[in-house]
Gaussian input, Z-matrix of N, CA and C with variables (Angstrom, degrees):
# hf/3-21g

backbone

0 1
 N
 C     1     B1
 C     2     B2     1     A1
 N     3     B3     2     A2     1     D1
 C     4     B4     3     A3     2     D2
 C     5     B5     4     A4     3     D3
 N     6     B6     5     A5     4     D4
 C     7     B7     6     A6     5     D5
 C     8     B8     7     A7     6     D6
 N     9     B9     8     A8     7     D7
 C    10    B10     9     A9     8     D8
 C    11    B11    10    A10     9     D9
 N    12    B12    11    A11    10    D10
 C    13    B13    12    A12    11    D11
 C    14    B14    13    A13    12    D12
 N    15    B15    14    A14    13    D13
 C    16    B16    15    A15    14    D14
 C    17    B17    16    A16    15    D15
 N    18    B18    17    A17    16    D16
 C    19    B19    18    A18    17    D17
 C    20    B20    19    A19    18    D18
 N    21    B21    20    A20    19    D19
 C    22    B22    21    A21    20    D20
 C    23    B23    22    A22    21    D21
 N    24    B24    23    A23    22    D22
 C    25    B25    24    A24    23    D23
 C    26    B26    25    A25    24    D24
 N    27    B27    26    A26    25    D25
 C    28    B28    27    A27    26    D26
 C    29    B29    28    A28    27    D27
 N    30    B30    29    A29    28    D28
 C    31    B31    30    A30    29    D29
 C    32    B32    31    A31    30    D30
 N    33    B33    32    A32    31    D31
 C    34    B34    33    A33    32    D32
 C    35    B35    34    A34    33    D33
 N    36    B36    35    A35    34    D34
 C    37    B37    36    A36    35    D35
 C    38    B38    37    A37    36    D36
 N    39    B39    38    A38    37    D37
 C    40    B40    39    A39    38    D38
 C    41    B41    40    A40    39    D39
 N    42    B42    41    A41    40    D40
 C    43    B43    42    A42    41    D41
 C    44    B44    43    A43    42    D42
 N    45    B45    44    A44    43    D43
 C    46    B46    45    A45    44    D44
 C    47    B47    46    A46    45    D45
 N    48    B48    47    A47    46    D46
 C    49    B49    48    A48    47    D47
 C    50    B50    49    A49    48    D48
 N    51    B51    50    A50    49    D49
 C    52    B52    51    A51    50    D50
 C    53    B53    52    A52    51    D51
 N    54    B54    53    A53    52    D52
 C    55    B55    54    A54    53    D53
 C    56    B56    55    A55    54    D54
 N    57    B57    56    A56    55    D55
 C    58    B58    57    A57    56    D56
 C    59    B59    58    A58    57    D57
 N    60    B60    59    A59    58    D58
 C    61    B61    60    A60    59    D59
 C    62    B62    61    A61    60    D60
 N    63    B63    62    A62    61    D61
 C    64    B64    63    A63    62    D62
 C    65    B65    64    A64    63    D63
 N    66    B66    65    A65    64    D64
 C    67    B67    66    A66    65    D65
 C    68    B68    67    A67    66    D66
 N    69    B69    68    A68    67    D67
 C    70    B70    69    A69    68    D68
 C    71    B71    70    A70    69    D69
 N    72    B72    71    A71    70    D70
 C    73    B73    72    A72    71    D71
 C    74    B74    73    A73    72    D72
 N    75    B75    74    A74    73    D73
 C    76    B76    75    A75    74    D74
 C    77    B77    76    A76    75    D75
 N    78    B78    77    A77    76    D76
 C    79    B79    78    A78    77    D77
 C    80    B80    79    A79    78    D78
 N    81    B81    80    A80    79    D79
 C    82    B82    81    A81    80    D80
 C    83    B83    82    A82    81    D81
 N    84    B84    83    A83    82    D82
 C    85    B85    84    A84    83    D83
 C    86    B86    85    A85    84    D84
 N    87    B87    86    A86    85    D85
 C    88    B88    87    A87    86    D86
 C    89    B89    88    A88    87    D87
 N    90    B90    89    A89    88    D88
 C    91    B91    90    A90    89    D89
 C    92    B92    91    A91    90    D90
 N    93    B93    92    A92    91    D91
 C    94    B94    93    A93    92    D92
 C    95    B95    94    A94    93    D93
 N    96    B96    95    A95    94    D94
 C    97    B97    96    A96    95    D95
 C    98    B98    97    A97    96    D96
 N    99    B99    98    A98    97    D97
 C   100   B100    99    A99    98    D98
 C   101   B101   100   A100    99    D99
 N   102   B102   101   A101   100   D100
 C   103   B103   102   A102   101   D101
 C   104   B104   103   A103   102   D102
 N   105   B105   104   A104   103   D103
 C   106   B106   105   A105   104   D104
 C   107   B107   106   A106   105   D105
 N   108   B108   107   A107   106   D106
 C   109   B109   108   A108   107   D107
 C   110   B110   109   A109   108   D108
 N   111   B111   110   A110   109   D109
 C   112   B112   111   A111   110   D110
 C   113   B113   112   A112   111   D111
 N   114   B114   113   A113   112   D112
 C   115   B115   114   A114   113   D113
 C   116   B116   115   A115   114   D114
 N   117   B117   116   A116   115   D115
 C   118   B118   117   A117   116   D116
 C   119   B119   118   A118   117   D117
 N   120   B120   119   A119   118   D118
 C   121   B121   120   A120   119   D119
 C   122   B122   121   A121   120   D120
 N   123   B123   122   A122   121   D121
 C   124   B124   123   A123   122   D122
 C   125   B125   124   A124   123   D123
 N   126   B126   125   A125   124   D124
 C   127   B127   126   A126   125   D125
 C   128   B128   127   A127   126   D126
 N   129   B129   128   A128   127   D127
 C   130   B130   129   A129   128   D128
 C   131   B131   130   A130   129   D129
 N   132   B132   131   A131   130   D130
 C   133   B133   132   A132   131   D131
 C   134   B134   133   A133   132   D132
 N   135   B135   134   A134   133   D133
 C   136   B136   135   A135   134   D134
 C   137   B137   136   A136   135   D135
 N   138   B138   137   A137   136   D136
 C   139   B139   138   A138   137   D137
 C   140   B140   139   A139   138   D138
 N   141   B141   140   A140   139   D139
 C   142   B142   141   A141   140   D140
 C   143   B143   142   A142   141   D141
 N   144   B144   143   A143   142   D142
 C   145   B145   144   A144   143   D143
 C   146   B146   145   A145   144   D144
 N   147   B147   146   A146   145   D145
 C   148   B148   147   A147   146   D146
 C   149   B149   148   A148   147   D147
 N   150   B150   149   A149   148   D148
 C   151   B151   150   A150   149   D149
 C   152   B152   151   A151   150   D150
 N   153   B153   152   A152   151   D151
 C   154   B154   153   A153   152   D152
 C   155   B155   154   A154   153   D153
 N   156   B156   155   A155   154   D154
 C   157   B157   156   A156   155   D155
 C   158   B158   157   A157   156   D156
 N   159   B159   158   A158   157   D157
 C   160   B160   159   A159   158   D158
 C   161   B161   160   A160   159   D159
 N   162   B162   161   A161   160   D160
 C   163   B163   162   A162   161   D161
 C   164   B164   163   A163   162   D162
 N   165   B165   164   A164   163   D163
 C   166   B166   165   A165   164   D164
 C   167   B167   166   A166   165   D165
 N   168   B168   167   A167   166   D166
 C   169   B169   168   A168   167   D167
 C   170   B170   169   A169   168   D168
 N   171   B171   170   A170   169   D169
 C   172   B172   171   A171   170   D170
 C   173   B173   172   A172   171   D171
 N   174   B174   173   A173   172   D172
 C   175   B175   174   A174   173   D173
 C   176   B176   175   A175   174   D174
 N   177   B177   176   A176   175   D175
 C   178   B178   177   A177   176   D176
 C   179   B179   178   A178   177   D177
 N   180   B180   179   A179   178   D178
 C   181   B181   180   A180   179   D179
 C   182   B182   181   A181   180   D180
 N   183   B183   182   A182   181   D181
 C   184   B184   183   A183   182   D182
 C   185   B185   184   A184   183   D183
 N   186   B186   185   A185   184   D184
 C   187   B187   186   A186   185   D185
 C   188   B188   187   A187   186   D186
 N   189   B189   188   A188   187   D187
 C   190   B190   189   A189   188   D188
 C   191   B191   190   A190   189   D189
 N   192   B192   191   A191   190   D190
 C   193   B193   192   A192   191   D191
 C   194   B194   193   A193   192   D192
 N   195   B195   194   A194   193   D193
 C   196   B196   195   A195   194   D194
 C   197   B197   196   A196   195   D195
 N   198   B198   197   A197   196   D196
 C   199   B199   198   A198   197   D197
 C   200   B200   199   A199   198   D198
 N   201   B201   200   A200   199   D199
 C   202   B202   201   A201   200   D200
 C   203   B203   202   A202   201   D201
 N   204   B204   203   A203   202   D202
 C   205   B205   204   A204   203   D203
 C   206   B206   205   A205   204   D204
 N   207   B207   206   A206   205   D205
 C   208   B208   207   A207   206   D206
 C   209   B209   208   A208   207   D207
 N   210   B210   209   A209   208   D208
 C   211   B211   210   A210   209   D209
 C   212   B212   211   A211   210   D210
 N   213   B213   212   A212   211   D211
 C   214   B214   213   A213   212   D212
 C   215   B215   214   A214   213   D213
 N   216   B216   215   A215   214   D214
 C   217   B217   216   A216   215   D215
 C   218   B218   217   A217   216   D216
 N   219   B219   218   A218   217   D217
 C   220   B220   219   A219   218   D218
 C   221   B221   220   A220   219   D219
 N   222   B222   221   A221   220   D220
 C   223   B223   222   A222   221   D221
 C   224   B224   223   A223   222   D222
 N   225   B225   224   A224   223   D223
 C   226   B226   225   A225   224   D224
 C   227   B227   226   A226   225   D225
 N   228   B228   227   A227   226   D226
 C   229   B229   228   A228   227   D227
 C   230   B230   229   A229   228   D228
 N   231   B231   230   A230   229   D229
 C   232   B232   231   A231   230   D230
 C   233   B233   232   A232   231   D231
 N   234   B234   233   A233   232   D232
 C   235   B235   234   A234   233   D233
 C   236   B236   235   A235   234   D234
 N   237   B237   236   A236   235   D235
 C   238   B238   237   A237   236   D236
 C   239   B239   238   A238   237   D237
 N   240   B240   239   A239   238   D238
 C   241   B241   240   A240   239   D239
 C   242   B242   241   A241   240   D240
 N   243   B243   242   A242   241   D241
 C   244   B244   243   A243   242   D242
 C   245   B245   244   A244   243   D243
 N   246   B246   245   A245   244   D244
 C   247   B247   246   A246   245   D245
 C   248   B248   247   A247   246   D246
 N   249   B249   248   A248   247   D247
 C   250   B250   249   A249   248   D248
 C   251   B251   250   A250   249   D249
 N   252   B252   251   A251   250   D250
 C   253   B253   252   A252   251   D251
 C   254   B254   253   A253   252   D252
 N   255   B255   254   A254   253   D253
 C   256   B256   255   A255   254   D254
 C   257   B257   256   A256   255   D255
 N   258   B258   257   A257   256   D256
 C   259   B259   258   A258   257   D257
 C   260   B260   259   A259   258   D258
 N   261   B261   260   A260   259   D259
 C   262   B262   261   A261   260   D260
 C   263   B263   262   A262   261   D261

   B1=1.4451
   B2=1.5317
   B3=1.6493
   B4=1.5982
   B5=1.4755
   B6=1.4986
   B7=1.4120
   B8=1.4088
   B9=1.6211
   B10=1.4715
   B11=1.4432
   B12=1.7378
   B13=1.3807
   B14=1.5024
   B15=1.0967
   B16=1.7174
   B17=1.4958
   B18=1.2995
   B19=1.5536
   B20=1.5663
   B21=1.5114
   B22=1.8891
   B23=1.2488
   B24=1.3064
   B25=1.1829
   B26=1.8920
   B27=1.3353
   B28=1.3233
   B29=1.6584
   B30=0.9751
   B31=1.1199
   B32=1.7403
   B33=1.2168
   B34=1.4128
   B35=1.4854
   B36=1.4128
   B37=2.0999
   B38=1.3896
   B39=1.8434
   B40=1.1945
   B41=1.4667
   B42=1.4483
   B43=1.5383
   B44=1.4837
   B45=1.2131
   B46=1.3222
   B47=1.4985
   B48=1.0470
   B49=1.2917
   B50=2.0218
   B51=1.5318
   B52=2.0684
   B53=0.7692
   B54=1.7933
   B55=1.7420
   B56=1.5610
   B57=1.5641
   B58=1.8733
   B59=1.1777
   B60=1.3769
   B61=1.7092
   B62=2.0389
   B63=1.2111
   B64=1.7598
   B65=1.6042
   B66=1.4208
   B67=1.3069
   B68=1.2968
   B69=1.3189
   B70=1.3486
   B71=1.6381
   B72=1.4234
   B73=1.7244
   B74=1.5098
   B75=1.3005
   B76=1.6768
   B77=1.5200
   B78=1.7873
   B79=1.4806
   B80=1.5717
   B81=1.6400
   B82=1.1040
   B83=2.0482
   B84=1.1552
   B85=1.7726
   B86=1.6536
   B87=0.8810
   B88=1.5727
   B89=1.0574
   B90=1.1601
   B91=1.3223
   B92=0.9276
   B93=1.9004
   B94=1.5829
   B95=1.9368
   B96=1.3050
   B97=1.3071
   B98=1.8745
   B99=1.4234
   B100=1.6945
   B101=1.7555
   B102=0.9104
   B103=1.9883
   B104=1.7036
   B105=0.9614
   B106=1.4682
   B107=1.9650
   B108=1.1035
   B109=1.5545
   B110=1.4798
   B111=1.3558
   B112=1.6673
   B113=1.4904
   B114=1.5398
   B115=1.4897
   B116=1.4530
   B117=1.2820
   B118=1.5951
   B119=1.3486
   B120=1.7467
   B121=1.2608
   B122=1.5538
   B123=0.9523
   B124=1.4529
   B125=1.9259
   B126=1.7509
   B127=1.4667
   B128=1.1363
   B129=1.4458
   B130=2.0061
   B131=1.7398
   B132=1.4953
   B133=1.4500
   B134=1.7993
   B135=0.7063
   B136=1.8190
   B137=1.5203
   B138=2.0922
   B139=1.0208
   B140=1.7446
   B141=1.1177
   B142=1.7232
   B143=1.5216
   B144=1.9521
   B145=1.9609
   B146=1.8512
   B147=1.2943
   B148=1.3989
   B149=1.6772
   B150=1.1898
   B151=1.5102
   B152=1.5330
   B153=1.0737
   B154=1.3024
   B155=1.5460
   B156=1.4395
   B157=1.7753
   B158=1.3130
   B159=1.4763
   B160=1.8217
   B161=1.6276
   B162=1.7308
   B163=1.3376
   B164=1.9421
   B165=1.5462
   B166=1.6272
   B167=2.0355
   B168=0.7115
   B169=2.0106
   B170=1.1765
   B171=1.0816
   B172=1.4580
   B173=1.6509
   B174=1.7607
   B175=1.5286
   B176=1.8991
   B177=0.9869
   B178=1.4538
   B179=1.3230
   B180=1.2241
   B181=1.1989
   B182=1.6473
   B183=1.4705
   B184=1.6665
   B185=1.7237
   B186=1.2894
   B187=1.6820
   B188=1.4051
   B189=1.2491
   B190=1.1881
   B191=1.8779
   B192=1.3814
   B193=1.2546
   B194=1.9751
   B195=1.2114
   B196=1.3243
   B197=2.0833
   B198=1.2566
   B199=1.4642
   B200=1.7084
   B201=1.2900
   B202=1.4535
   B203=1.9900
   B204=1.4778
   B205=1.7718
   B206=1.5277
   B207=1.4520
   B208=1.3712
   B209=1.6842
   B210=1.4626
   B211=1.0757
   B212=1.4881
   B213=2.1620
   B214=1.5234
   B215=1.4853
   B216=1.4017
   B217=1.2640
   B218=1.3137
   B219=1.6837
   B220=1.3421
   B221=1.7893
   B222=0.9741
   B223=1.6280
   B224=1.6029
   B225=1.6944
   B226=1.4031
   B227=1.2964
   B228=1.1899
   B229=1.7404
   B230=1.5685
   B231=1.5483
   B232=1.5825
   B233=1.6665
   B234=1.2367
   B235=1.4244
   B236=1.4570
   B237=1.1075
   B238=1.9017
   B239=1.9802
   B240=0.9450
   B241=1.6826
   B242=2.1850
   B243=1.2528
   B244=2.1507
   B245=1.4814
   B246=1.3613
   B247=1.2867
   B248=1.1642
   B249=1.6467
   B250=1.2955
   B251=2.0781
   B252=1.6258
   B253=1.5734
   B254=1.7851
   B255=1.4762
   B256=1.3329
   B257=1.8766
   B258=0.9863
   B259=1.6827
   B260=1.5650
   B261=1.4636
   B262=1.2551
   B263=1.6286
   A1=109.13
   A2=115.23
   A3=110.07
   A4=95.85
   A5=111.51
   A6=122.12
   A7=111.89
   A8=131.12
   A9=116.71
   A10=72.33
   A11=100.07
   A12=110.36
   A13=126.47
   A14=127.42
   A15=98.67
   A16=143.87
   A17=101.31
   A18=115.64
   A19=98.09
   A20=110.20
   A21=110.09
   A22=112.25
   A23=104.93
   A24=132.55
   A25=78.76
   A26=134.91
   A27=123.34
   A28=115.61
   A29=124.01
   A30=139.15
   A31=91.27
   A32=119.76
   A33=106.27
   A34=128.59
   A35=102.86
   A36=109.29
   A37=90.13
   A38=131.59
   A39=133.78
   A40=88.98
   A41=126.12
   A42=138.64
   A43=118.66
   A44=97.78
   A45=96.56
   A46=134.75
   A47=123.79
   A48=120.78
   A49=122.48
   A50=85.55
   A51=91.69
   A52=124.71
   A53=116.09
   A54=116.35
   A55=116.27
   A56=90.31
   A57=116.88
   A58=97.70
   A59=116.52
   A60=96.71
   A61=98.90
   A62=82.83
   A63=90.76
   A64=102.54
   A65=114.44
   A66=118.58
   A67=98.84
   A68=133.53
   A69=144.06
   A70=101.54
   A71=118.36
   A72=102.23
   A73=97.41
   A74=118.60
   A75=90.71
   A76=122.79
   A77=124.76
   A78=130.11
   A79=103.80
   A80=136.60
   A81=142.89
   A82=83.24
   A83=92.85
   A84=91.81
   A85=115.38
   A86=125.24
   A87=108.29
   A88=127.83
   A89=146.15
   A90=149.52
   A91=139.10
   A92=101.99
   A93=123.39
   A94=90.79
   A95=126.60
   A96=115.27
   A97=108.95
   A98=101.16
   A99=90.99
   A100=86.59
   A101=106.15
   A102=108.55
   A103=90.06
   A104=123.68
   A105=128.59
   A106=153.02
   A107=96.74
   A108=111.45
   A109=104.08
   A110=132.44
   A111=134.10
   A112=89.12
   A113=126.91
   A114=106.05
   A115=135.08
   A116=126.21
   A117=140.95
   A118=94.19
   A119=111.30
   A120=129.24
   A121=120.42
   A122=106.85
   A123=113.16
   A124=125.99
   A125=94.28
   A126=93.87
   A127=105.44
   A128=125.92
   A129=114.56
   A130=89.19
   A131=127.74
   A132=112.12
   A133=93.07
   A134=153.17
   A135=162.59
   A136=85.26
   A137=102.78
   A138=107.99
   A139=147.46
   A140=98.90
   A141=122.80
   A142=112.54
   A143=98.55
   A144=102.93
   A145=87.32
   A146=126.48
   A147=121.66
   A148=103.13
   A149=122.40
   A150=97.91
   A151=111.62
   A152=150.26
   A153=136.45
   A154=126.64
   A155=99.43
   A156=106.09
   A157=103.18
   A158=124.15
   A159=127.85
   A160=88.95
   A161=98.75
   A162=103.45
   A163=68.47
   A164=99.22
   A165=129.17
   A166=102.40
   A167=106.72
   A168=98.00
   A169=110.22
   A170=111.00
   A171=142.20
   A172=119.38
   A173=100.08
   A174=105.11
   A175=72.93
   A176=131.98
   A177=130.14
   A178=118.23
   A179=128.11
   A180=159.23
   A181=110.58
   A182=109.27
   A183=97.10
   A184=131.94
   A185=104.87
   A186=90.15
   A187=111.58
   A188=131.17
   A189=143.22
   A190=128.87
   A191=84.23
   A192=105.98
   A193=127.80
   A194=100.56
   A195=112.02
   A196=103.90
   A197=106.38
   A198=133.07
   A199=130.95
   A200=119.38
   A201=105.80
   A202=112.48
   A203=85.50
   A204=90.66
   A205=102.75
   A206=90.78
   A207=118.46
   A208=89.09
   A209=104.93
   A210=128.99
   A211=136.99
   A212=93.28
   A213=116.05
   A214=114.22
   A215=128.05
   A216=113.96
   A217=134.63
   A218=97.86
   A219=135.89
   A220=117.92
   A221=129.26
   A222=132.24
   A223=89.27
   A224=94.59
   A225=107.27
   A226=109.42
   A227=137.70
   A228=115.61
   A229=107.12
   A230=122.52
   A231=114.52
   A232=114.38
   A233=122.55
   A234=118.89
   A235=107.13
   A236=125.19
   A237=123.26
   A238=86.90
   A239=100.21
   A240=104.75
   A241=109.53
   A242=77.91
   A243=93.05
   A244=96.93
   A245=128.97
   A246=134.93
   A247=124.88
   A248=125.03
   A249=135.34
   A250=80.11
   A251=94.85
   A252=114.63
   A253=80.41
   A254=105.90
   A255=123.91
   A256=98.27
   A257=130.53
   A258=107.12
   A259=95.95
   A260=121.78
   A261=134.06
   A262=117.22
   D1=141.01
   D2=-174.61
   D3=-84.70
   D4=159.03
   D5=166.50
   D6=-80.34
   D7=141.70
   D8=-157.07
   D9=-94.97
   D10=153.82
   D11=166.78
   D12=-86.19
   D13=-167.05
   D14=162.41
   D15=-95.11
   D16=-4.99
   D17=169.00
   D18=-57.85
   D19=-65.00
   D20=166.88
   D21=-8.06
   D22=-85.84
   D23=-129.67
   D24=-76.31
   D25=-59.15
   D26=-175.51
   D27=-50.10
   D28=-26.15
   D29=-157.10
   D30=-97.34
   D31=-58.80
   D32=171.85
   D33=-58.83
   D34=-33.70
   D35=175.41
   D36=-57.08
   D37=-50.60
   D38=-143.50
   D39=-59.31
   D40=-57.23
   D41=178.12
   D42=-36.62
   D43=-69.98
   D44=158.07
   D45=-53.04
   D46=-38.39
   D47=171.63
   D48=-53.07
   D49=-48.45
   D50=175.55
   D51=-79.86
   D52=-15.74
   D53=153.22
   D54=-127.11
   D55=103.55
   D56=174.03
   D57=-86.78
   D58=-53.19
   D59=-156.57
   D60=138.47
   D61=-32.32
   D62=-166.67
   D63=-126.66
   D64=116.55
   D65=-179.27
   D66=-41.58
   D67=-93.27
   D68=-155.83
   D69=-24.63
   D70=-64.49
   D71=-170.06
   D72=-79.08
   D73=-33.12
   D74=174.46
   D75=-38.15
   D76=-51.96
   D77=-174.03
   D78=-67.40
   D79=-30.30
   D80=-143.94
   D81=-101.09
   D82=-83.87
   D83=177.69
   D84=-56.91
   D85=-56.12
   D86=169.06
   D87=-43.43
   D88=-47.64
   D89=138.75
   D90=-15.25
   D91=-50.76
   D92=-179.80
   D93=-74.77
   D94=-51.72
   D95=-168.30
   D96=-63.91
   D97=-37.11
   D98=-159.23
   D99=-53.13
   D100=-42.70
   D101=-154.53
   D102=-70.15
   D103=-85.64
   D104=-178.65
   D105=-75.22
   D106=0.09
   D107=175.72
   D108=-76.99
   D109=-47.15
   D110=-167.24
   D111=-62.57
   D112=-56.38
   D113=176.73
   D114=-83.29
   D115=27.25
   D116=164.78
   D117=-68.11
   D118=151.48
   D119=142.74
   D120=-68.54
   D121=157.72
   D122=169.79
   D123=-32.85
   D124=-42.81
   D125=-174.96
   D126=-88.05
   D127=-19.65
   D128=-170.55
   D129=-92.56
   D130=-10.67
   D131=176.48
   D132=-88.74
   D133=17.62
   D134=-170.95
   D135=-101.31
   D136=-83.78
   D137=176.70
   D138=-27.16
   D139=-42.12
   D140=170.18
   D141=-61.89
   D142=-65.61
   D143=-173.56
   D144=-47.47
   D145=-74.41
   D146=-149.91
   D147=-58.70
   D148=-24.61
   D149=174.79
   D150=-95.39
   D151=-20.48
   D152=139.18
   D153=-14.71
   D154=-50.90
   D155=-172.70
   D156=-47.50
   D157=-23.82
   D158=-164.59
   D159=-73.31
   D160=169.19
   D161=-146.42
   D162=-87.53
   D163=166.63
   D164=172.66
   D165=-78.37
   D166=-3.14
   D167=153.91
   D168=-81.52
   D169=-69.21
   D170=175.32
   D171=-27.33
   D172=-41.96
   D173=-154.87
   D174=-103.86
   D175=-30.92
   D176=174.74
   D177=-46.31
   D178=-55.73
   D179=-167.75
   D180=-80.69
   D181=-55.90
   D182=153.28
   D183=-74.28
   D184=-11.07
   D185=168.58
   D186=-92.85
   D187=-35.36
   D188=154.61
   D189=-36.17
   D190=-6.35
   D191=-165.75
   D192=30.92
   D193=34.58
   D194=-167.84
   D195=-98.95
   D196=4.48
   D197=148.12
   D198=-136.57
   D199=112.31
   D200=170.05
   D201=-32.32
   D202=146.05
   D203=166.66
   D204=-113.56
   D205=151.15
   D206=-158.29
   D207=-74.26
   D208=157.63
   D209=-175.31
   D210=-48.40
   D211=-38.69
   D212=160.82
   D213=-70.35
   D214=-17.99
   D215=177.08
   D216=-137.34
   D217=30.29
   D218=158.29
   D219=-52.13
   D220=37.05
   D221=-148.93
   D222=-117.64
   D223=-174.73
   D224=178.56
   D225=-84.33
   D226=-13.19
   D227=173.41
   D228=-97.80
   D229=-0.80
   D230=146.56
   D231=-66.58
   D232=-63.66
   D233=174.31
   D234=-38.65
   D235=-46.60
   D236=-161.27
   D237=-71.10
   D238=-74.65
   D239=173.16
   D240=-11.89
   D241=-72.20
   D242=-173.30
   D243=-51.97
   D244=-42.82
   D245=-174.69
   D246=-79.66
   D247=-10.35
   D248=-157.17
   D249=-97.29
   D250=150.22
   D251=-174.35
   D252=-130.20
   D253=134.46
   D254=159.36
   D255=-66.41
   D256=-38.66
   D257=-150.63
   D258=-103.43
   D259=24.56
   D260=-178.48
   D261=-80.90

């Protein structure tokens, strides 16, 4: 099996990100990746794939801040998320 490199691997979160399942984080995370995932380090792109996996209510609701986020995924690519403006 090849090891994905990281252009891949950005390019696949990017995929993942514009199709969740749920318009709303599709426009909110797609967005946030086209503009910003190619320049993450390695650990806040770690950080990101594993908080994505959470379900799209969930990840709605914590950037939106219309629920506290839980403690495990209180990090810096939740803050960049709450802070990210679509018309930016």
């Amino acid at each position: 099996m090849t090891e994905e490199t990281r252009e891949i691997r950005v390019r696949r979160l990017i995929y993942r990100s514009r199709y969740t399942g749920t318009k709303e984080t599709d426009l909110i995370l797609g967005n946030f990746a086209d503009r910003y995932l190619a320049h993450l380090d390695d650990r806040l792109l770690d950080e990101y794939e594993a908080l994505i996996e959470n379900s799209d209510p969930d990840l709605y609701m914590w950037i939106s801040g219309r629920k506290p986020v839980p403690r495990e995924w209180d990090g810096e690519i939740m803050r960049q998320l709450q802070n990210f403006k679509l018309g930016d």
